[in-house]
C-alpha positions as CSV (number, residue, x, y, z in Angstrom):
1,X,81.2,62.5,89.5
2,X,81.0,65.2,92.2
3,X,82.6,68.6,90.7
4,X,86.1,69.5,92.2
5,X,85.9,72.9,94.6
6,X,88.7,75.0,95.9
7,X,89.0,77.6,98.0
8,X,90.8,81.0,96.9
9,X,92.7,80.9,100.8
10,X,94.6,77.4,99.0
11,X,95.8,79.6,95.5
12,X,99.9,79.5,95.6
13,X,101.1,82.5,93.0
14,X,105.1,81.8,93.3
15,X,107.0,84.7,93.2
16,X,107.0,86.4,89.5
17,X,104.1,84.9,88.5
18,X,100.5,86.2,87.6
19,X,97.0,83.8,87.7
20,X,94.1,85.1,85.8
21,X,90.4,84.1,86.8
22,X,87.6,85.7,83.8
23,X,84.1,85.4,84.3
24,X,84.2,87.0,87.9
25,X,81.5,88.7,88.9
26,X,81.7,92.1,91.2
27,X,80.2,90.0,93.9
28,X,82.4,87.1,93.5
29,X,85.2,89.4,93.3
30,X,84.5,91.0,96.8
31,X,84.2,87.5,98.3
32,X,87.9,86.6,97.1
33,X,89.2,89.5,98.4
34,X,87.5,88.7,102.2
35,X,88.6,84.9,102.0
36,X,92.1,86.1,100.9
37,X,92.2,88.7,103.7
38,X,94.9,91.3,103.8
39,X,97.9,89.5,105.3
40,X,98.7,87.5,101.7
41,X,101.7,88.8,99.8
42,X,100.1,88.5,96.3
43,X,98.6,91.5,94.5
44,X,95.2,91.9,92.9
45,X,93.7,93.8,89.9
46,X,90.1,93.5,88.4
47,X,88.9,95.0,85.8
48,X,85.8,94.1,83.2
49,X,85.2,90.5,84.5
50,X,89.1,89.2,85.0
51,X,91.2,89.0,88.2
52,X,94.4,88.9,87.7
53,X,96.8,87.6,91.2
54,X,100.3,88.7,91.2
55,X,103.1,87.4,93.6
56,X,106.0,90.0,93.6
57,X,110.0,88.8,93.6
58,X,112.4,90.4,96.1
59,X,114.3,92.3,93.3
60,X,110.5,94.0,93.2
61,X,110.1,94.9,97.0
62,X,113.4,96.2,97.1
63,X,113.3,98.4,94.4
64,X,109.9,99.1,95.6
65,X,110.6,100.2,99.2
66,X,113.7,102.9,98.0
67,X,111.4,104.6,96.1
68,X,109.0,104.6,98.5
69,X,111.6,106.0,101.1
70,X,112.9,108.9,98.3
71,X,109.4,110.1,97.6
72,X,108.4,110.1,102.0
73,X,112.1,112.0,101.9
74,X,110.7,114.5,99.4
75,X,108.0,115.2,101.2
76,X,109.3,115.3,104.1
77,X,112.3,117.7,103.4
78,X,109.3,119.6,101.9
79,X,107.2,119.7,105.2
80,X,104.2,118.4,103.3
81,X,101.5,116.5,105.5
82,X,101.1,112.8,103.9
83,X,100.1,109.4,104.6
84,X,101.5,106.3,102.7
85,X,99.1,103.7,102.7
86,X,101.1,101.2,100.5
87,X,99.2,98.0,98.7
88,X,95.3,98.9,100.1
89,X,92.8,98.0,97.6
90,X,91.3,100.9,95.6
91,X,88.0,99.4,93.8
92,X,85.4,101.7,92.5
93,X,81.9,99.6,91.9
94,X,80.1,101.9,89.8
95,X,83.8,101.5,86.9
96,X,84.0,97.9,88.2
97,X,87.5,98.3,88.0
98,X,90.1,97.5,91.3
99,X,93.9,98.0,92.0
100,X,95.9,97.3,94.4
101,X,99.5,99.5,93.9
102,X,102.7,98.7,95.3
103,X,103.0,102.0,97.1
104,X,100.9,104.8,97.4
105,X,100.4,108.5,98.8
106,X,97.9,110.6,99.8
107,X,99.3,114.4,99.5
108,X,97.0,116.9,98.5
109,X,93.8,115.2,100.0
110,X,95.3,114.0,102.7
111,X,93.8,115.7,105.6
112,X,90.4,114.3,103.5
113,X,91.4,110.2,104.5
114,X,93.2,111.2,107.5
115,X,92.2,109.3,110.8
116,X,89.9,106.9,108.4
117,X,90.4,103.3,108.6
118,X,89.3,102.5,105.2
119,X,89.0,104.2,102.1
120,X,85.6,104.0,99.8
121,X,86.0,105.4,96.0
122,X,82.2,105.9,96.3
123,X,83.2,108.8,98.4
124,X,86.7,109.1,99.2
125,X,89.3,110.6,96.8
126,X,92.3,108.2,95.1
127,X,95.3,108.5,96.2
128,X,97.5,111.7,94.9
129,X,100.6,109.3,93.9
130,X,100.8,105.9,92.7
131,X,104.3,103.7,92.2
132,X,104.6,100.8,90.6
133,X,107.5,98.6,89.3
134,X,107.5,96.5,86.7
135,X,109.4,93.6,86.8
136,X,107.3,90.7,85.7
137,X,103.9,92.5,85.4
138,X,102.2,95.8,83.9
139,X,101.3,98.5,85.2
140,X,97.4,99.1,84.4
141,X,97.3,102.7,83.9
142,X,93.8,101.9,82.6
143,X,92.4,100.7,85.8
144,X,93.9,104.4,87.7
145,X,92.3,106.4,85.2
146,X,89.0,104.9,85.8
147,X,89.6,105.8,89.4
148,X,90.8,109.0,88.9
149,X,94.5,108.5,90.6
150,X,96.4,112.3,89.4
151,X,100.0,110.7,88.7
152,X,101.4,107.7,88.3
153,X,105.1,106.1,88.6
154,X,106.0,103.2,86.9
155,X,110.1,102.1,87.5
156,X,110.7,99.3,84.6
157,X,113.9,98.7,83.3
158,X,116.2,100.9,85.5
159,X,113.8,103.7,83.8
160,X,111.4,105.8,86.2
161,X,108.3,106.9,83.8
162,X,105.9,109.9,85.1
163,X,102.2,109.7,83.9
164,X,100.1,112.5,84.5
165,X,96.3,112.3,84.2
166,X,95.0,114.7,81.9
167,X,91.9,114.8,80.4
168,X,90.8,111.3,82.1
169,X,94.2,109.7,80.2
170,X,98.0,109.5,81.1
171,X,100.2,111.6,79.5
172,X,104.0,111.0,80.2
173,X,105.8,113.6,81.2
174,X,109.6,114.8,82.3
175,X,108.8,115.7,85.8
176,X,106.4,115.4,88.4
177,X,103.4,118.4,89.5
178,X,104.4,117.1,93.3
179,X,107.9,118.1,92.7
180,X,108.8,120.6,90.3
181,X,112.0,121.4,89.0
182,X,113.2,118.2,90.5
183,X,115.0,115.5,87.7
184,X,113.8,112.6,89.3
185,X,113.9,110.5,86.0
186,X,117.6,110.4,86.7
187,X,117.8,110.7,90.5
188,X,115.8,108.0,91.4
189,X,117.4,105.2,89.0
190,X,120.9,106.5,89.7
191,X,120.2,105.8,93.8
192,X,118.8,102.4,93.2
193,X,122.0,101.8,91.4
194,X,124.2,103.2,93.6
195,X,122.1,101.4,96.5
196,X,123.2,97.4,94.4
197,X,127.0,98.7,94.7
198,X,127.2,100.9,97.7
199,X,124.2,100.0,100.3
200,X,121.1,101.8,100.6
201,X,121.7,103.8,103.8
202,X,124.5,105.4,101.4
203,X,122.5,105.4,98.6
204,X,119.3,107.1,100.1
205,X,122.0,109.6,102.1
206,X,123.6,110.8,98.6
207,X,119.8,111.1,97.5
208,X,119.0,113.6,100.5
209,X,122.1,115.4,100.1
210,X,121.3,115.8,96.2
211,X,117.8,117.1,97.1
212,X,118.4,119.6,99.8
213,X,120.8,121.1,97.5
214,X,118.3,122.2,94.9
């Protein structure tokens, strides 16, 4: 009996749902993420041997994409220089370990990737600021420590939590080194709220107006 092959391209993740593969090697891993190619919706971590695919729901990108748009508001109202470079995959070879976040931001290095079409860990620093929301999944703060990413957010449960490395681990704090002073731990979940009842143009408006103030 001939042994049954498939090819990574044919993998369906429905929405909400995570596949894990163990007993991937580095190599192997790299060949997935070429046959896969960077147009697929599904999500990829690897970390000591096991890939793990997740395929986000709607609720996810939505949530996603106005906290992506508050934090490029921040910034912006702020003047600061940044580049968002949203699901790229960050894999380090010497830690073996690979992410790829639901939004991220280049701040304080960002004149250091700018103009580059691809970013190496070998050589290039991790992002500044990482987001990610938890609906069905994890966050693996494990994996960003490896790589060295400064600050984390993780939105789960209408909750926005703020993980600072420290130290080479996470520590959670009240607010964030990128914007001082600033209670975005009630902020941010009050405007995704507000966005489900009122619309997000209104939302993300009451947001700005909120921000300039202080």
């Amino acid at each position: 009996m001939s042994a049954l092959t498939l090819r990574f391209d044919q993998l369906i993740v429905p929405p909400g749902q995570q596949v894990w593969l163990k007993d991937i090697s580095w190599a192997v891993f790299e060949d997935i993420l070429e046959t896969l190619g960077d147009t697929r919706g599904a999500r990829l971590a690897y970390q000591e041997g096991v890939l793990e695919i997740m395929s986000p729901l709607a609720r996810h990108e939505d949530n996603k994409g106005i906290i992506a748009r508050l934090i490029e508001v921040l910034l912006e109202e702020m003047g600061t220089e940044f580049r968002a470079l949203g699901s790229t995959t960050f894999k380090n070879k010497t830690t073996g370990k690979a992410v790829e976040p639901d939004e991220c931001f280049y701040i304080a290095h960002e004149a250091e990737i700018r103009g580059k079409p691809r970013i190496d860990l070998e050589r290039d620093p991790p992002p500044d600021l990482v987001l990610e929301v938890d609906l069905t999944s994890h966050t693996h703060l494990d994996i960003y420590a490896a790589l060295g990413a400064p600050e984390v957010w993780r939105y789960a449960e209408d909750t926005l939590y703020i993980h600072v490395l420290r130290q080479g681990r996470y520590e959670e704090c009240e607010t964030s080194p990128h914007f001082p002073g600033l209670a975005l731990r009630t902020a941010i979940p009050r405007c995704l709220a507000d966005s489900r009842t009122q619309g997000r143009t209104v939302a993300i408006k009451a947001f700005c107006t909120w921000a300039r103030a202080r």
